[in-house]
Structures are given as structure tokens and as C-alpha cells.
C-alpha positions as CSV (number, residue, x, y, z in Angstrom):
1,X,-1.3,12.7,18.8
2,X,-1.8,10.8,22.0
3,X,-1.0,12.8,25.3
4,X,0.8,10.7,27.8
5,X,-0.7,11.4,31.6
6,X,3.1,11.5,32.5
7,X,3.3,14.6,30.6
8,X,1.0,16.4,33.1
9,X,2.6,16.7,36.2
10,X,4.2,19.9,35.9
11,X,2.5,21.9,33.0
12,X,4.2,25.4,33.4
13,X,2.6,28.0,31.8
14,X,4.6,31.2,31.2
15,X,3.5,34.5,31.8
16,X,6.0,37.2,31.2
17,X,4.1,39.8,34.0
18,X,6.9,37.7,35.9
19,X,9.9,38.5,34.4
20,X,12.7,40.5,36.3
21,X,16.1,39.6,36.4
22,X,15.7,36.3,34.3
23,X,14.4,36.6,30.4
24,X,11.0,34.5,29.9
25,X,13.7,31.8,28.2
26,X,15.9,31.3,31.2
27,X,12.8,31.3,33.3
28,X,11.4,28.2,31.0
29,X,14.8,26.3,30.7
30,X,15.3,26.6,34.6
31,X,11.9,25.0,34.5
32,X,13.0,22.3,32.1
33,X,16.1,21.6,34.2
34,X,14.2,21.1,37.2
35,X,11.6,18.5,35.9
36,X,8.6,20.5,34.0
37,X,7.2,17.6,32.2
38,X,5.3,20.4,29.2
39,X,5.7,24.0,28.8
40,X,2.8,26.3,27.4
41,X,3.5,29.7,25.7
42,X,1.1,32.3,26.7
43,X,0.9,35.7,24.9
44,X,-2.1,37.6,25.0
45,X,-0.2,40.6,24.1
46,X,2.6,40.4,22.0
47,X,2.2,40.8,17.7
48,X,2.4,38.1,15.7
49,X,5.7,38.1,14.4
50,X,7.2,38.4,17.5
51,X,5.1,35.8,18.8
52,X,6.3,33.6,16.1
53,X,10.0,34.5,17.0
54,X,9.2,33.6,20.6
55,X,7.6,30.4,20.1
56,X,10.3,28.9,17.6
57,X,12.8,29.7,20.2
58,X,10.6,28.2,22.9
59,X,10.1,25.1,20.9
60,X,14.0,24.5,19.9
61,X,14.8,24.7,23.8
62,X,11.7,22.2,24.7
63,X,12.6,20.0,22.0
64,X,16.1,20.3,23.3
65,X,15.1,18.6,26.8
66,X,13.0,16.5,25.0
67,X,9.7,18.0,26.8
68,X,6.5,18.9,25.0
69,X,5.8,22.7,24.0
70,X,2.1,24.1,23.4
71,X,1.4,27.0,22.2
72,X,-2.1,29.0,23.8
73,X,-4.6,30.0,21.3
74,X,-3.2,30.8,18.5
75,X,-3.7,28.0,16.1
76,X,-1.4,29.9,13.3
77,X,1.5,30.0,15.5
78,X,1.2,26.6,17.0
79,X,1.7,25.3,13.2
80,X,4.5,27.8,12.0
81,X,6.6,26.8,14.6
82,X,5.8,23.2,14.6
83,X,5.0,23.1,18.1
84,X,4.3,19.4,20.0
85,X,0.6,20.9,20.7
86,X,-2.4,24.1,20.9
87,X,-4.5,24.7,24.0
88,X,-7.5,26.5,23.3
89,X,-10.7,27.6,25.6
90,X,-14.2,27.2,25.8
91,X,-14.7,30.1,23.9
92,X,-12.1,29.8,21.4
93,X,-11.9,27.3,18.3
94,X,-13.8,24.2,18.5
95,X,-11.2,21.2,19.3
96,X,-12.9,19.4,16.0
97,X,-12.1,22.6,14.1
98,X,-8.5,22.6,15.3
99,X,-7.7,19.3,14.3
100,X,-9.2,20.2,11.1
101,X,-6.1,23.0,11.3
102,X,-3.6,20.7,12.4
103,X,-3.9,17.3,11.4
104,X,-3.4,14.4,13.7
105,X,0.0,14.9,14.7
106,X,-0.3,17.4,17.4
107,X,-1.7,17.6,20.4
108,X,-5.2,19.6,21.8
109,X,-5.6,20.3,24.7
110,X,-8.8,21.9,25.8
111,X,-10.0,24.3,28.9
112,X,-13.5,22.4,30.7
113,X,-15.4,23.4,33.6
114,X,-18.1,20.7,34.0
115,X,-18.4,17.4,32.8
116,X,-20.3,18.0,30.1
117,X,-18.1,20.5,28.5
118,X,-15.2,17.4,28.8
119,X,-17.4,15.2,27.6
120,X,-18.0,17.2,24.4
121,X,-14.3,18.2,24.0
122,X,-13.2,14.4,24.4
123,X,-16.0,14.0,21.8
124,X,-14.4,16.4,19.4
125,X,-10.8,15.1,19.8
126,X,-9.1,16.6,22.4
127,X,-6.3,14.7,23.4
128,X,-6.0,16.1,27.2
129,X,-8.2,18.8,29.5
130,X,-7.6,21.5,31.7
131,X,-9.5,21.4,34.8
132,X,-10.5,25.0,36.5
133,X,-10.0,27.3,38.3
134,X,-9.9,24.7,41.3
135,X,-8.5,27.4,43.4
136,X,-9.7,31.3,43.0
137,X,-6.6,33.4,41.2
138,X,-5.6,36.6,39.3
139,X,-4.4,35.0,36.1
140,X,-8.1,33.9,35.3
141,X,-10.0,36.3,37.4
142,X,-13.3,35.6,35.4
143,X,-13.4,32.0,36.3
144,X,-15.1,30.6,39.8
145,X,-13.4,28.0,41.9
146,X,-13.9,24.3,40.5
147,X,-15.3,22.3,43.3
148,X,-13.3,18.8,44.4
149,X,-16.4,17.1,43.4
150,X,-16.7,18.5,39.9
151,X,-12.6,18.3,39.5
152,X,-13.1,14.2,40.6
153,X,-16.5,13.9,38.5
154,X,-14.8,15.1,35.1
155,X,-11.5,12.9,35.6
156,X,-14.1,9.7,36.5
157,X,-16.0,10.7,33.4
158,X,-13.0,10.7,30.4
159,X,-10.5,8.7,29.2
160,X,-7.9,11.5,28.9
161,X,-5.2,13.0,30.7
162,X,-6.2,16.0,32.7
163,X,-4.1,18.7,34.3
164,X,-5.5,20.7,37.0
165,X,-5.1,24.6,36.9
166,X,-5.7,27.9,38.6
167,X,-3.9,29.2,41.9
168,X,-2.0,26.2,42.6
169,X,0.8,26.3,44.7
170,X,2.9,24.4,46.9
171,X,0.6,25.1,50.0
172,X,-2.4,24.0,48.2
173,X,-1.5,21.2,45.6
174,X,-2.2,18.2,48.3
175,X,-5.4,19.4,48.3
176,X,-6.0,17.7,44.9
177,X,-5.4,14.2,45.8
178,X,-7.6,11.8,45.2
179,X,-9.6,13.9,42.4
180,X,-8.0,11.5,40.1
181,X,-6.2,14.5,38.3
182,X,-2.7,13.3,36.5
183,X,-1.1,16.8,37.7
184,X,-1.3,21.0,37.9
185,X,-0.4,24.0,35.5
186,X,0.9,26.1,37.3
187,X,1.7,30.0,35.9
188,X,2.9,31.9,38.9
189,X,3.8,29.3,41.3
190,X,6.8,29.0,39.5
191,X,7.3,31.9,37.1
192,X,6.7,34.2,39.8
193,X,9.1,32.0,42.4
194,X,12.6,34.1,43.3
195,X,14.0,30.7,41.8
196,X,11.6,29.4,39.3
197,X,14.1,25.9,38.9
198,X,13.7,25.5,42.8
199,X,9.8,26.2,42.8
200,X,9.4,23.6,39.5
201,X,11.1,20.5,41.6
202,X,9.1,21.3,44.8
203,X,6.3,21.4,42.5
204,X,7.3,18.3,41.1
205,X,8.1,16.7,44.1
206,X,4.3,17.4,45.0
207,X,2.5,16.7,42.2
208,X,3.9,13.0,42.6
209,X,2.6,13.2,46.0
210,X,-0.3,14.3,44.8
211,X,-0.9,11.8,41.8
212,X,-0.4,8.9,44.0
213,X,-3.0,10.1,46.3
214,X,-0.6,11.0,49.9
């Protein structure tokens, strides 16, 4: 399945450290509401059926705004709840290996840090990247800032979409023009905002910005 660059200018990734007075599915369909243009479902800690349970609710509301849904990881889930696409890492399943899972219908997206490891996930069928850490954070605190060079030198180098992630936020996004990125994933920026439906269209708002190169 193709990935359309349109569909990376607001990747919001949950992470439910953030919820508080909103459940992590009122959090997501504010998102939605306000322009998120894909939604990924992180879990690093929850068991698998209640995974499951969460990601087939997730992907009914996605589907329901007409927005693609990846699941992180978990290859099993991804395909029992028919989800648009699977993210997986650098040290998780080979993207070739995936699509052996999944067929061709569905998207993979894959986590890079230099060119070459783009080049070989583009090479292996990955159908967008994610960029990072171009800005130091706590979600991934074993990964080192991405340099503007590298961030411009992987999006020169593939044919893909590309979404950059890691510590993004409204005071830093601008930052990224002209890398050539086609938009940010953003976890906290929005899920940790007082009004996560507010933060996603000043996010939106500034990835535009951003894309266009102002």
C-alpha cells in the first residue's frame, strides 16, 4: 500500500502516560477533529488482549474520520484489527519480513537514523520513514539528536514519504524547514497539551508552514 506524503503532516502518536481527565480515545478523536492526518497506537505495556480491544476501537474511530491508523510493533495486532498500517524499529522485524506478514495491502513504516539504514528499509519495502530523534526527548531517551544535515540527506536520498519525530513541538517545528521532511509525529506535543484538539491544529497549522519551507 502506497503512503501518501499528505498523510504525514500530523502523525500523532498516543502515549497514555498522558491521560488525565480525557480517556486515550477522546484524546485521539479530538486529534482527528482537529486535522491529525494518521494516528499510531503505542503500547509498550498493556497485554495482548487488551491491546487488541484497544486497537479495534482505535481503528473504527480512524476509519470513521477517514484517517489512517498504525499500530507500533506488534505485527499480530496490526493484522487482527485490520489496521491501515505497522511501524516497526531498527531493531524490530525486518520491513521485508513484515510484508511477508502482511501482504501488500498495508502500510510499513519504518524508524531510520542515517541514510543508509533508509536506504536499506526503502530497499526492503517500506512504504514511509521516521526520521529521529531530530530534537533530544524523554519518549525515546536512548536515541541522540538527528542533525538537519542528516534529517535533509535521508529525505534527498528516498523516494518515500518521511515524517520527522522526537521532541517536536510548536516552538521548534519551524526549525525543520527546508529538510525536505513531508511532516512531524508528534507524542506529547499534543497528548500531553491541556487541549490536545487545540495543540493538533496549531500543529497542523505549522507543519504546513513547515512543509512549504516559511
Amino acid at each position: 500500500m502506497k503512503c501518501d506524503k499528505h498523510t504525514m503532516l500530523v502523525y500523532a502518536a498516543t502515549d497514555r502516560a498522558w491521560v488525565g481527565q480525557m480517556t486515550l480515545a477522546q484524546q485521539v478523536e479530538a486529534a482527528l477533529q482537529n486535522g491529525a492526518t494518521c494516528i499510531q497506537l503505542r503500547e509498550k505495556d498493556l497485554d495482548e488482549a487488551a491491546f487488541l480491544q484497544e486497537a479495534r476501537e482505535m481503528a473504527d474511530l480512524c476509519h470513521r474520520y477517514h484517517v489512517p491508523f498504525i499500530v507500533n510493533d506488534n505485527v499480530d495486532i496490526a493484522i487482527a484489527c485490520h489496521a491501515d498500517g505497522v511501524h516497526v524499529g531498527q531493531d524490530d522485524m525486518a520491513a521485508s519480513d513484515v510484508r511477508k506478514r502482511v501482504g501488500n495491502d498495508m502500510m510499513i513504516g519504518v524508524s531510520a537514523h542515517t541514510v543508509d539504514e533508509a536506504l536499506e528499509a526503502v530497499r526492503n519495502g517500506a512504504d514511509y520513514l521516521g526520521l529521529g530523534a531530530v530534537f533530544s526527548t524523554s519518549t525515546k531517551t536512548d536515541a541522540g539528536a538527528m542533525s538537519f544535515d542528516t534529517l535533509k540527506a535521508i529525505c534527498d536520498a528516498v523516494d518515500v514519504p518521511t515524517v520527522a519525530i522526537g521532541g517536536i513541538s510548536p516552538a521548534n517545528i519551524l526549525q525543520l524547514s527546508g529538510s525536505g521532511v513531508d511532516g512531524v509525529a508528534v507524542v506529547s506535543a499534543i497528548f500531553g497539551a491541556p487541549d490536545p484538539g487545540q495543540a493538533t491544529a496549531r500543529l497542523v497549522e505549522l507543519s504546513r508552514r513547515m512543509v512549504n519551507g516559511q
